[in-house]
C-alpha positions in Angstrom: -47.4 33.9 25.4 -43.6 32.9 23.9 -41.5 35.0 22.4 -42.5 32.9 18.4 -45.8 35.1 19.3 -43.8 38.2 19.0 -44.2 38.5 15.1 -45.2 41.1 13.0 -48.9 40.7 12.0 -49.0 42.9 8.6 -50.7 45.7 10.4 -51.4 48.5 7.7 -50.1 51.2 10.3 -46.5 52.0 10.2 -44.0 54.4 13.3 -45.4 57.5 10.5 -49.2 56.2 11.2 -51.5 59.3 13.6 -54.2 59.0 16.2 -56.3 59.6 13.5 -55.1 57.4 10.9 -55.4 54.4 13.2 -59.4 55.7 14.7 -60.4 56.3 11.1 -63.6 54.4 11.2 -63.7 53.3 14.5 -66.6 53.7 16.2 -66.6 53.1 20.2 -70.3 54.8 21.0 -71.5 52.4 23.9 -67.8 51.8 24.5 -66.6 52.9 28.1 -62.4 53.6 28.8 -60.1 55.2 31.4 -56.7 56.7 30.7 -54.1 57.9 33.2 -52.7 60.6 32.1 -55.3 61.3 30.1 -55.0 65.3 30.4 -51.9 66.0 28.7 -48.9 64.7 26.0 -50.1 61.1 24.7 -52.6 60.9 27.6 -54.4 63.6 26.1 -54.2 62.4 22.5 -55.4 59.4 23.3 -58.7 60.3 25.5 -59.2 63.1 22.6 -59.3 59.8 19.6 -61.6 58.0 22.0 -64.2 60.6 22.9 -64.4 61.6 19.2 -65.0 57.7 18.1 -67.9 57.8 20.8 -66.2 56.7 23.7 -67.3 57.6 27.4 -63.9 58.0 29.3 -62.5 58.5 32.4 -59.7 60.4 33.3 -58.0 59.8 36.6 -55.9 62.9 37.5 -53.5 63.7 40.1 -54.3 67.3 39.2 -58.2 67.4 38.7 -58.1 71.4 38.3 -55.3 70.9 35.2 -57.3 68.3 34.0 -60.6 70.2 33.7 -59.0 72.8 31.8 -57.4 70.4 29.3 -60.3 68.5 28.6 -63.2 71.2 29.0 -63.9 70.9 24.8 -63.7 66.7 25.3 -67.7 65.7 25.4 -68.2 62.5 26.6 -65.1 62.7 29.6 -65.5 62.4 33.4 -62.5 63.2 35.4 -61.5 61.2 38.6 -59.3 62.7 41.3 -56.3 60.2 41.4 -52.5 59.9 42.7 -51.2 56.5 40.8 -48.3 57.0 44.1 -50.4 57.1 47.0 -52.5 53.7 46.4 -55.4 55.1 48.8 -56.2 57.2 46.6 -55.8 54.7 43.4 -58.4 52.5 45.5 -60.6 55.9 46.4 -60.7 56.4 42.3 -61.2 52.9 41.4 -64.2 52.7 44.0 -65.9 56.1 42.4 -65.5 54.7 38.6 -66.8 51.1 39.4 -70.1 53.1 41.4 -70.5 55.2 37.8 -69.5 52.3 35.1 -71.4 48.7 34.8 -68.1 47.6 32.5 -65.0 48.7 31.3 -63.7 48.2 28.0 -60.6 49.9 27.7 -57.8 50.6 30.6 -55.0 53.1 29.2 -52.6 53.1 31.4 -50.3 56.0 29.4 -49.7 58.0 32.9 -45.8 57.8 34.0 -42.7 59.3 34.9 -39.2 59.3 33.6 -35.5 60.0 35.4 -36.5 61.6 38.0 -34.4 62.6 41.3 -34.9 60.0 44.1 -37.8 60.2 45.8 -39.7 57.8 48.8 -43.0 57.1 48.1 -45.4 54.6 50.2 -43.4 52.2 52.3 -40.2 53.8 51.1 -41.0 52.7 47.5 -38.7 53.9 44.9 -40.9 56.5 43.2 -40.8 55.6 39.6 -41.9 52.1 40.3 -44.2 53.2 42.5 -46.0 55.2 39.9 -45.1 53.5 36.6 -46.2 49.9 37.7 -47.5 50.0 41.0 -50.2 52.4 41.1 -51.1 51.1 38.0 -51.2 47.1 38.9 -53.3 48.2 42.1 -56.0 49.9 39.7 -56.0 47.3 37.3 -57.0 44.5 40.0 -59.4 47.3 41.6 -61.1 47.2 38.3 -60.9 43.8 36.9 -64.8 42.9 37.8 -65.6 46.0 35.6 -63.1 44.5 32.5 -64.2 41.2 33.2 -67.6 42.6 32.6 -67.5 43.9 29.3 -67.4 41.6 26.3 -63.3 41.9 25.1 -62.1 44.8 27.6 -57.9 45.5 26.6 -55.6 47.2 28.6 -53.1 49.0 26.5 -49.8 49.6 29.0 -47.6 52.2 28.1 -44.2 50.6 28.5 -40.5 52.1 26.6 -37.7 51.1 24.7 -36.2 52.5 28.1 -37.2 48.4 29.2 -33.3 47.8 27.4 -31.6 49.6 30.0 -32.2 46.8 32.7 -34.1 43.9 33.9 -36.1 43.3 37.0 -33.5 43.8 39.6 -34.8 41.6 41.5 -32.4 41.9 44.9 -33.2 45.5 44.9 -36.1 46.7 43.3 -36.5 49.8 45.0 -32.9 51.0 45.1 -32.0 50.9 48.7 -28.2 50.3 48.0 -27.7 53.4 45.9 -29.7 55.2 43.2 -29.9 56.0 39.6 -32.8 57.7 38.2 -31.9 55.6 34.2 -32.1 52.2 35.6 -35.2 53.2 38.2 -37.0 53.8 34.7 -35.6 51.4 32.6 -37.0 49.1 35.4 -40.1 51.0 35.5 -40.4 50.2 32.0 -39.4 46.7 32.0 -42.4 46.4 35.1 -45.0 47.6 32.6 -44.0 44.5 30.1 -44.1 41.9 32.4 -47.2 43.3 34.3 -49.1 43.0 30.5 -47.5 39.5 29.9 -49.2 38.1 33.0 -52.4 39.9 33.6 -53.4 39.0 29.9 -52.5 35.2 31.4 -54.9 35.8 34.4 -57.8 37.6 32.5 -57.7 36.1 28.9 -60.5 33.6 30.1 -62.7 36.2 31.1 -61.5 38.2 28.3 -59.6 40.4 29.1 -56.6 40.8 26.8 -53.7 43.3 28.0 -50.6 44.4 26.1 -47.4 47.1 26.5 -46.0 48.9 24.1 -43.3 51.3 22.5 -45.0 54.3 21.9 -42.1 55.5 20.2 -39.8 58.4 21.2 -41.8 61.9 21.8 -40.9 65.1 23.5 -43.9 66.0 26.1 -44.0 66.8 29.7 -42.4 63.1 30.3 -39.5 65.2 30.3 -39.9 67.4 32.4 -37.7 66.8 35.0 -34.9 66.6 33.0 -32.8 70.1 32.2 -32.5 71.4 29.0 -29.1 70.9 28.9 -29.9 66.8 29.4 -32.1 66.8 26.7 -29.4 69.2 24.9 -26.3 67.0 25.5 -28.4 63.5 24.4 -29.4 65.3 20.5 -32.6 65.3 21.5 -33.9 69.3 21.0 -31.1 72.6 20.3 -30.7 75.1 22.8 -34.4 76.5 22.2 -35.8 73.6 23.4 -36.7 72.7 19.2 -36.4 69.0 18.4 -33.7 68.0 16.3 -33.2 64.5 17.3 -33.8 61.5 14.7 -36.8 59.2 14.8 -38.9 61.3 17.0 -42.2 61.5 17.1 -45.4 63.9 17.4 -47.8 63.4 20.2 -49.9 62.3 17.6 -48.1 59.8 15.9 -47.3 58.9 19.7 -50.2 58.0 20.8 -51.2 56.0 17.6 -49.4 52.5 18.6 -51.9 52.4 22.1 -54.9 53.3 20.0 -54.0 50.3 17.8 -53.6 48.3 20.5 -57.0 49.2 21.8 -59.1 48.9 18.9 -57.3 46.7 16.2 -58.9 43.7 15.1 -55.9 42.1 14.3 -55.1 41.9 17.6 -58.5 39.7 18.7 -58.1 36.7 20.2 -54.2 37.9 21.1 -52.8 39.6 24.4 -49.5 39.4 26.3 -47.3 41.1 23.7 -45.2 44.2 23.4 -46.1 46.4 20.3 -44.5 49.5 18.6 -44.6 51.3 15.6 -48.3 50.1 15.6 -47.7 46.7 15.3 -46.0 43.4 16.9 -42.3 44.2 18.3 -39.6 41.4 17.1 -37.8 39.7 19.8 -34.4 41.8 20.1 -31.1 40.3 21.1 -28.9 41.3 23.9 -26.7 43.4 22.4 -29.0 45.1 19.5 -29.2 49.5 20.6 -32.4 50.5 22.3 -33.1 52.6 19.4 -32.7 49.6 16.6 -36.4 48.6 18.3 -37.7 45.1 19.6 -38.4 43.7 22.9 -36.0 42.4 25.0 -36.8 38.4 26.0 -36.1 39.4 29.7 -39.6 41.7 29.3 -42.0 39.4 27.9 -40.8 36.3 30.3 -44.0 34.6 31.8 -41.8 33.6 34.6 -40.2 36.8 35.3 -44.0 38.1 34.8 -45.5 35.9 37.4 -42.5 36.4 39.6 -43.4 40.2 39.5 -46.7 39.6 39.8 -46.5 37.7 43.2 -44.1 40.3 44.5 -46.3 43.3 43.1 -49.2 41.4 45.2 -47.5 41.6 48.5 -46.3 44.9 48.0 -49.5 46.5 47.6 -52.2 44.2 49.1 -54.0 44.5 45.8 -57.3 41.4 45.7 -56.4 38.9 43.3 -57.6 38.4 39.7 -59.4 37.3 37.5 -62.7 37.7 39.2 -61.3 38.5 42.5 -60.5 34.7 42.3 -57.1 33.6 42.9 -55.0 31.6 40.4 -52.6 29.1 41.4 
C-alpha cells in the first residue's frame, strides 16, 4: 500500500450514510463474522446489520451475561466469553470459535477503550494498547487459518481520528516514563492503522484483505470513563448529558463506514487503507485539525507497520501469519 492508494473511490455512501443504507441488499447468508464489542454502541450496530443480512456471528464478550441480554432478539449470534486484555483468554476464545467455524469471513474488530486512568495490564502493559491493538493482533493471528480459509475474508479495524494526536512512540510504548491517558489512545489508535496496513501485506495472498477506519465521532459507552464535565468542557453534550457538539454521529450512521468496509465491492481486490465517512480517507498533512479528517502518513507507513508488527510479535508470542507461515 502507498499513500497515492489513499484516494477517494466514488463510493455512493457519504458521513450522513446508516447501517442500513450501506446493508441495503446485501445478502451474507452462508457468510460467518465475529465482532468485538459486538454487544453494545457500534459493536452492537454492526452485529445487528450482519445477522439481519444472513450472517452467522460471533460475539466475543468480556461480559457474556451483558452480552446475552443485548443480543437475545439477534438470531443467527453465538457469544464467546473473551477479555481482549488478558491474551489467555483471547487464545481460550479464538480456540472455541475455530472448534465451531470451518472459515471466517469477516473479523470486526470495533471493541476498545478511550482515555482512561492508567492501568497495568499483562507484563505491565499500558492498558489501552493492551486492549485496543494487542488483544486484537493476538486474535487476528489466532484466527488467520479460519480467514485464510474463506474465499475474501476482511478485517474491518476500528481505528480514530484520535491516530492525529501522536505516532508510535516508539522509545516508550507503554508509558513507563509518565502517563497521559490522550496520547495512550491516540497511540492506541495510531496501532490499529498500522496493524491493518501490514496484516493486509501478510494475508492479501491468501486473501485476506484488512483495513481501519474513522468511524466518525459518536457518543456511546466509549466514553464512559470520562466525566460529564470532560465531555461538557470539550462541546461535546450540555449539562444533561444531550449532544450538542458538531459533526457527530448516531450509532447508526457510526457503524455504517465498518459495514462498508466489510461488504463493499469497491473495495475488492484493495486492503491496507484507512476509510471514513464510508469511503477512502485523503492523506492529511501535518498540521491539518483532527476534525478536518484524513489519515495521517505516519499511520498508513508500511515501515512503521512492519516495525509494529515485529514488536507486537514479541510482545505477545502470537504464531506468525499468513498460514502460520512466517514472512521474511
Amino acid at each position: 500500500m502507498t499513500t497515492t492508494q489513499q484516494q477517494p473511490l466514488g463510493s455512493p455512501f457519504s458521513a450522513a450514510s446508516t447501517a442500513a443504507d450501506v446493508m441495503a441488499g446485501i445478502d451474507l447468508s452462508g457468510k460467518t463474522a465475529v465482532v468485538t464489542g459486538g454487544y453494545s454502541g457500534l459493536g452492537l450496530e454492526t452485529t445487528r446489520s450482519l445477522a439481519a443480512a444472513g450472517a452467522h456471528v460471533v460475539v466475543p464478550a468480556r461480559r457474556p451475561d451483558v452480552a446475552r441480554t443485548a443480543l437475545e432478539d439477534v438470531e443467527g449470534c453465538e457469544i464467546v466469553p473473551m477479555d481482549l486484555t488478558d491474551l489467555g483468554s483471547v487464545r481460550a476464545a479464538a480456540a472455541q470459535i475455530g472448534d465451531s467455524l470451518g472459515r471466517l469471513d469477516l473479523l470486526m474488530a470495533v471493541a476498545g477503550v478511550m482515555a482512561t486512568p492508567e492501568r497495568r495490564v499483562g507484563p505491565g502493559w499500558e492498558g489501552q494498547l493492551a486492549a485496543c491493538h494487542l488483544g486484537h493482533f493476538t486474535l487476528a493471528c489466532e484466527l488467520y487459518p479460519l480467514l485464510a480459509a474463506a474465499d475474501g475474508a476482511r478485517v474491518v479495524v476500528n481505528s480514530s481520528a484520535g491516530h492525529t494526536l501522536t505516532d508510535i512512540r516508539w522509545h516508550d510504548p507503554h508509558f513507563r516514563t509518565g502517563y497521559d491517558k490522550w496520547l495512550a489512545y491516540g497511540q492506541a489508535k495510531t496501532a490499529n492503522a498500522l496493524f491493518a496496513v501490514h496484516l493486509d501485506t501478510l494475508g492479501r495472498d491468501d486473501g485476506v484483505r484488512a483495513f481501519a477506519l474513522h468511524p466518525g465521532k459518536i457518543i456511546t459507552g466509549l466514553q464512559r470513563e470520562m466525566t460529564l464535565q470532560e465531555q461538557i468542557e470539550r462541546g461535546w453534550v450540555d449539562e444533561h448529558g444531550k449532544v450538542i457538539g458538531d459533526g457527530f454521529k448516531t450509532p447508526a450512521q457510526g457503524a455504517a463506514t465498518g459495514l462498508w468496509a466489510a461488504t463493499s465491492p469497491l473495495l475488492d481486490g484493495r486492503g491496507g487503507l484507512y476509510l471514513e465517512d464510508c469511503e477512502v480517507a485523503r492523506v492529511a498533512g501535518p498540521g491539518r485539525p483532527m476534525d478536518d479528517g484524513g489519515v495521517r502518513a505516519y499511520a498508513i507507513d508500511p515501515g512503521a507497520a512492519a516495525r509494529l508488527w515485529d514488536l507486537s510479535v514479541a510482545a505477545t508470542g502470537a504464531m506468525p501469519v499468513p498460514g502460520r507461515r512466517e514472512l521474511s
